[in-house]
N, C-alpha and C positions, 0 to 999 in steps of 0.2 A: 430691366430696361422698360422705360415706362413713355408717355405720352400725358398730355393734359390740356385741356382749350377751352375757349367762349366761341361759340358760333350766336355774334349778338342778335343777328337778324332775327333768329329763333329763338335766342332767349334759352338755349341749347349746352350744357356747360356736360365736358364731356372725359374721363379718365379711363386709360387702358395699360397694363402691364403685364409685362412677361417675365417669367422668372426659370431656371436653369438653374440646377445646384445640387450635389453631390454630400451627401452624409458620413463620415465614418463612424463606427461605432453609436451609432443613435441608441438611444436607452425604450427598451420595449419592457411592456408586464409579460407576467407570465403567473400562473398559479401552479403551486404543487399540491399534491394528491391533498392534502389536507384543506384544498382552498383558500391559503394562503395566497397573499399577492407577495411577489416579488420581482425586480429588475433585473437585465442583464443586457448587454452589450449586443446588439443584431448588428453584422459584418460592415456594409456599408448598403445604401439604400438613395434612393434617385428622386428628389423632389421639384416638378417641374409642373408649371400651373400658369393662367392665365384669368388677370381679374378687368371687370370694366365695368365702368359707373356711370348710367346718364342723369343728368338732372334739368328738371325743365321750371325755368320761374318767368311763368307768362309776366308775372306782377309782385307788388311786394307784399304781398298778403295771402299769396297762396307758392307753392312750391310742389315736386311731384317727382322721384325719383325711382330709378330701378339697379338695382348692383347683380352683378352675374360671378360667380367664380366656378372656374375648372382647374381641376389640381389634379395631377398624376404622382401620387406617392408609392413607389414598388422599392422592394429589397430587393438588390442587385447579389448582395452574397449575405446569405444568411443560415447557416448550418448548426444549429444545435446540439448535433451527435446524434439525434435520433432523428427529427427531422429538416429537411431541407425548405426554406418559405423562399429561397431566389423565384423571382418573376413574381410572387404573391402582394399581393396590396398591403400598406400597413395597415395597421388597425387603428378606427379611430379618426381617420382623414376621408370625409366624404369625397365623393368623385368629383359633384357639383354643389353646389350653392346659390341660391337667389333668393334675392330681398327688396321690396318695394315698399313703397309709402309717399303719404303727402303732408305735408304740413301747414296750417293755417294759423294767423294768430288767434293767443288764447283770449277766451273774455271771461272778465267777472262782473256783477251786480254794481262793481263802482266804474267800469268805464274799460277799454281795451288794457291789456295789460300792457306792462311798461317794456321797455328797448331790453335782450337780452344784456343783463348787470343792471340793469339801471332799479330806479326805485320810486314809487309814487306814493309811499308813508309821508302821513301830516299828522302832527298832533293839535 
């Protein structure tokens, strides 16, 4: 379930999601003594997380965004025979995430670059 808006006054463009979801049988690695990788089937496992994106474009020439994700991936039943990973994190899904940047138009030596797709080749 998600959310998405312009707050124009601000120039403010804004995305949030929530997510809820239930795995059966997810496929995990595993190494045997040899260091082999191989897969097998972990019982079921709980994936529930939450993403949100701001983006700020004062003007058409510059832009400035920030993205945030929290994710909670735990095996809810997971038994091996030998061992037990219920309540344990999967592997491989960070907790958190964040990513920022700005974007400016690009220039070359003959003039601003062209509209993204477009083209300013002349023979």
């Amino acid at each position: 379930m998600g959310v998405r808006g312009l707050i124009e006054s601000a120039r403010l463009r804004y995305e949030a999601a929530v997510y809820v979801s239930t795995v059966d049988n997810a496929l995990v690695t595993f190494q045997n003594p040899l260091s082999q990788d191989f897969f097998r089937n972990a019982g079921k496992s709980s994936r529930d997380g939450v993403e949100l994106l701001l983006e700020w474009v004062p003007n058409a020439s510059f832009n400035t965004r920030f993205a945030y994700t929290y994710q909670d991936f735990v095996f809810e039943e997971f038994d091996t025979g030998s061992s037990d990973f219920a309540g344990k994190d999967e592997p491989g899904a960070p907790r958190t995430a964040s990513m920022s940047g700005s974007t400016t138009p690009r220039r070359s030596a003959c003039g601003p670059a062209p509209p993204f797709g477009g083209s300013t080749s002349t023979l």
